[in-house]
C-alpha positions in Angstrom: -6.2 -13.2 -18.4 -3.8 -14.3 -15.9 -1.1 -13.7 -18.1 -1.6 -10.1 -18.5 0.8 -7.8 -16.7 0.8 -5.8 -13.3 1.6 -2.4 -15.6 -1.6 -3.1 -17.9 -4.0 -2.8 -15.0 -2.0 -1.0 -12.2 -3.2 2.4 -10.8 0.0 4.3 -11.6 -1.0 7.9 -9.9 -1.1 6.9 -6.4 -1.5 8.9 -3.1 1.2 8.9 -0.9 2.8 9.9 2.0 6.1 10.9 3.2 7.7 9.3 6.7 7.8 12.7 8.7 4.0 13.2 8.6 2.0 13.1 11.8 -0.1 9.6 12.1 -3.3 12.2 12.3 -2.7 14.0 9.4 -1.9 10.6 7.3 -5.2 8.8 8.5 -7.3 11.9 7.4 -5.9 11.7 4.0 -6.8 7.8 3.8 -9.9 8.7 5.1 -11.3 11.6 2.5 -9.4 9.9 -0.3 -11.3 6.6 0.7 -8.2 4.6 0.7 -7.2 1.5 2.6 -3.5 2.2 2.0 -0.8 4.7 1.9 2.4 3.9 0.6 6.1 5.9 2.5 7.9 7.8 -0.5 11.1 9.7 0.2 12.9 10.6 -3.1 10.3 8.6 -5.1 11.5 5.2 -3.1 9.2 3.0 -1.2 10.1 3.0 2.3 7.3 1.7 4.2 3.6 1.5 4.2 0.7 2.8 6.6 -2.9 0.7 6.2 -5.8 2.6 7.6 -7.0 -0.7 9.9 -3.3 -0.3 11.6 -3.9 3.5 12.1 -7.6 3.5 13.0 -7.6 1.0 15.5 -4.6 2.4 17.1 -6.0 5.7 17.1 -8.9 4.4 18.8 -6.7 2.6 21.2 -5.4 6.1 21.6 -2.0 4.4 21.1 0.0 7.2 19.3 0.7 10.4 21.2 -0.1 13.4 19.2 2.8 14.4 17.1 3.5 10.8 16.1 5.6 10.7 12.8 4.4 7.9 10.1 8.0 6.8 10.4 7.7 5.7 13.8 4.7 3.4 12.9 4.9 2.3 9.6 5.6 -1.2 8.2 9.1 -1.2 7.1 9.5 -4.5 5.0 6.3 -3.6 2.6 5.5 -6.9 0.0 5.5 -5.6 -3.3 5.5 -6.9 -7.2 6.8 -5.4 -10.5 5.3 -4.0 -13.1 6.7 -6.6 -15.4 4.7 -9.8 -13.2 1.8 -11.0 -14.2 -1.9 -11.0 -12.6 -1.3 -14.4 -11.5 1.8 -13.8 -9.7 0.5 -10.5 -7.9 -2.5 -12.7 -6.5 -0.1 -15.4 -5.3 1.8 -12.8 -3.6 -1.2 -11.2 -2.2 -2.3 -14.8 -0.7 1.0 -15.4 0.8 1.3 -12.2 2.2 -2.3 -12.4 3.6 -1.4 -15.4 5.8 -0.5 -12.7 8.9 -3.6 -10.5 8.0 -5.5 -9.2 4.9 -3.4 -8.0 2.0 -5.7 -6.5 -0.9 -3.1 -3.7 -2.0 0.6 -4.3 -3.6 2.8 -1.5 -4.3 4.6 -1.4 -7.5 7.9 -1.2 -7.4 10.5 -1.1 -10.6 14.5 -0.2 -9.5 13.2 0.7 -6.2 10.8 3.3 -7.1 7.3 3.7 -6.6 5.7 3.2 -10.1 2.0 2.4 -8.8 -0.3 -0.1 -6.6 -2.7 -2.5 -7.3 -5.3 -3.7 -6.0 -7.7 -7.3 -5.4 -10.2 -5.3 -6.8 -8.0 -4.3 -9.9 -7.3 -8.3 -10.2 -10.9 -9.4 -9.4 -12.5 -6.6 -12.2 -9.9 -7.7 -15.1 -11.0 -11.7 -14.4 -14.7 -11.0 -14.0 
């Protein structure tokens, strides 16, 4: 099962965000959507990544003046895995990413572009 491939089991239409989008507005859509993670798309090519535990808390921190773009606080250098890998490499990738915080979502990224995300639970639901 390990062997099988990102692409078989990848969520491929994904919810997005572009970089000129107020923090606000991009935290309500993780919020309704019930998502943890909201990849940066301009022209269809990954440019950063917002996590709803980043925005939250800062939010709450009252950290972002209103107005804020996504650009301004999104993670820039955003861990990602092709659609070609298999399930075993995505979870290795996941666990050494995870060593600065939890990592349960990886963009998938073929020639740059945004082709979907997966997720631990994707992984965890194709083993089990």
């Amino acid at each position: 099962m390990l062997s099988k491939k990102v692409k078989e089991i990848m969520t491929t239409d994904v919810l997005t965000t572009t970089s000129d989008i107020d923090v606000v507005c991009a935290f309500e859509k993780l919020m309704k959507n019930k998502i943890s993670s909201l990849p940066v798309v301009e022209d269809d090519k990954l440019v950063g990544i917002i996590t709803a535990t980043d925005v939250g808390h800062n939010l709450i921190l009252d950290k972002y003046e209103l107005g804020t773009a996504v650009e301004e606080i999104m993670i820039k250098s955003v861990v990602t895995v092709s659609p070609e890998d298999d399930l075993e490499t995505a979870i290795n990738i996941m666990k050494e990413a995870s060593s600065s915080g939890i990592l349960n979502q990886l963009p998938v990224v073929e020639n740059g572009k945004l082709v979907g995300i997966i997720s631990d639970g994707d992984i965890i639901q194709e083993i089990f």
